[in-house]
C-alpha positions as CSV (number, residue, x, y, z in Angstrom):
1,X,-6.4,-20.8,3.2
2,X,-3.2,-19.0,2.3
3,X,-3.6,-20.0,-1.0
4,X,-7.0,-18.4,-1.3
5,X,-5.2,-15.1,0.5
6,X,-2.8,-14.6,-2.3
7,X,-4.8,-15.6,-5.0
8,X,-9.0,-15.2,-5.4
9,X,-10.8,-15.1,-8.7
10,X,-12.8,-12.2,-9.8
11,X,-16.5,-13.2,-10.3
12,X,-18.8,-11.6,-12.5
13,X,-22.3,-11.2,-11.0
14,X,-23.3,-13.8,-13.9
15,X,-21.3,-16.5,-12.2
16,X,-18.4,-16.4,-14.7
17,X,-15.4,-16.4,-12.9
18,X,-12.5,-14.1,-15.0
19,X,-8.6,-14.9,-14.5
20,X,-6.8,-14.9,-10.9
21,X,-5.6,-11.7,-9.6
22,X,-3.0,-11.4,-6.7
23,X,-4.8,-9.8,-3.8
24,X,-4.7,-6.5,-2.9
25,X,-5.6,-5.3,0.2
26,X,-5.9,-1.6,2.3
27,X,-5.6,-1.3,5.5
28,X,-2.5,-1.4,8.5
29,X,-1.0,-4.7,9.6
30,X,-1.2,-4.3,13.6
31,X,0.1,-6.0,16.4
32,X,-3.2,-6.6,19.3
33,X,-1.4,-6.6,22.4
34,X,-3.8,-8.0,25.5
35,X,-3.9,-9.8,29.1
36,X,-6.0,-13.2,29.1
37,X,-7.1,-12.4,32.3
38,X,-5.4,-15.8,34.4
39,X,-3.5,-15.2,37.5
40,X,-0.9,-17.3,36.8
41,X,-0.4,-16.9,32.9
42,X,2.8,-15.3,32.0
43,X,0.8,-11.9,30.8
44,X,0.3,-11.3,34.2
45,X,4.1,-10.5,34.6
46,X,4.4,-8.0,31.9
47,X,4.7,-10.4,28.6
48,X,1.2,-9.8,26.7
49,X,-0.2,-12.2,24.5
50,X,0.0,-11.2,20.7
51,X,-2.2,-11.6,17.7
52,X,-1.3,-10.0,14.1
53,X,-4.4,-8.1,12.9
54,X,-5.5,-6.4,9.8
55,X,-7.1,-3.2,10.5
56,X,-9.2,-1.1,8.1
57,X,-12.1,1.0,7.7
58,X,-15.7,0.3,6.3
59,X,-18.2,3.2,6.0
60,X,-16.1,5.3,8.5
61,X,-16.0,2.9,11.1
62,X,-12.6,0.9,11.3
63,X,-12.7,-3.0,11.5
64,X,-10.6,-6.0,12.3
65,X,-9.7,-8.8,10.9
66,X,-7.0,-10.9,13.4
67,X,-5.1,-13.2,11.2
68,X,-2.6,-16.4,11.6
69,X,0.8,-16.1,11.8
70,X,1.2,-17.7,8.4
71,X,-1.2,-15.1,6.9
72,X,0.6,-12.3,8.0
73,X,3.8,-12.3,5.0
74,X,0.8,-12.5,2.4
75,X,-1.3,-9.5,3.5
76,X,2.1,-7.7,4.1
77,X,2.3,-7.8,0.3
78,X,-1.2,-7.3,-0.5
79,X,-1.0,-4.1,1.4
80,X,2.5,-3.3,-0.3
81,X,0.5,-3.7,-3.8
82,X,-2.5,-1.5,-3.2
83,X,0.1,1.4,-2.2
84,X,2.1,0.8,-5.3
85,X,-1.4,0.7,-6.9
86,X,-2.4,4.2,-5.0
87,X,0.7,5.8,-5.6
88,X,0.5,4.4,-9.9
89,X,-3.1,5.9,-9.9
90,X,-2.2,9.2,-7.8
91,X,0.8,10.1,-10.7
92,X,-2.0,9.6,-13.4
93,X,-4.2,11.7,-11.8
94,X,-1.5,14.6,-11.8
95,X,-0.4,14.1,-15.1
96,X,-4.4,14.2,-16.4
97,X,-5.1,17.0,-14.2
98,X,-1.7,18.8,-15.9
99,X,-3.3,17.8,-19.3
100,X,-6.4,19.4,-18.7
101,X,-5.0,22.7,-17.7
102,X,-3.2,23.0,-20.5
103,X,-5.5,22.6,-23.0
104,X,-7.7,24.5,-21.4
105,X,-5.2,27.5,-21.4
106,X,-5.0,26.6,-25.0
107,X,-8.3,27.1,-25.7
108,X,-8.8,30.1,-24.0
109,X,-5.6,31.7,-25.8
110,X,-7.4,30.6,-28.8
111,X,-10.6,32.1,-28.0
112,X,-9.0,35.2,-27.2
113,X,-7.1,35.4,-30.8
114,X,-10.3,34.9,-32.1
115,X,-12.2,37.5,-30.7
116,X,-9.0,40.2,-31.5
């Protein structure tokens, strides 16, 4: 299973399956924190038990996904990768959005020239 969480093949809808990709994931990594509810467990006195959790949101509405122990150092670095990916994608953004506004300030300077 871990296997499949750090690697998964992308599949066209044809059924053609393209090459591996590490996965990448977006969401917070949370700690559920909760009292089973038996009088004589140790969460009575003050030690809850704890599950790791993937939170993240769907169509506005935030989900959960609890995960293993042994699943949590994988989706620890798929969430690391889709911020590196956010912040890769942000920075081209900025530098596209600086590209347009200078040519269109170049093209209105021409038009201007043109009309003088």
């Amino acid at each position: 299973m871990l296997e499949y969480l750090l690697l998964y093949r992308l599949t066209d809808i044809s059924g053609g399956v393209h090459m591996a990709s590490p996965l990448i994931l977006r969401g917070t990594l949370i700690t559920l924190r909760r009292k089973c509810g038996k009088p004589t467990c140790r969460c009575t006195r003050g030690a809850p038990h704890e599950t790791p959790a993937l939170a993240y949101k769907v169509a506005g509405t935030t989900k959960m996904l609890t995960l293993r122990p042994q699943d949590v150092p994988g989706v620890r670095a798929a969430l690391a990768r889709y911020q590196r990916a956010q912040r890769r994608l942000e920075r081209q953004v900025q530098a596209h959005v600086a590209a347009l506004r200078t040519r269109i300030a170049r093209e209105k300077a021409t038009a201007r020239s043109a009309r003088r």
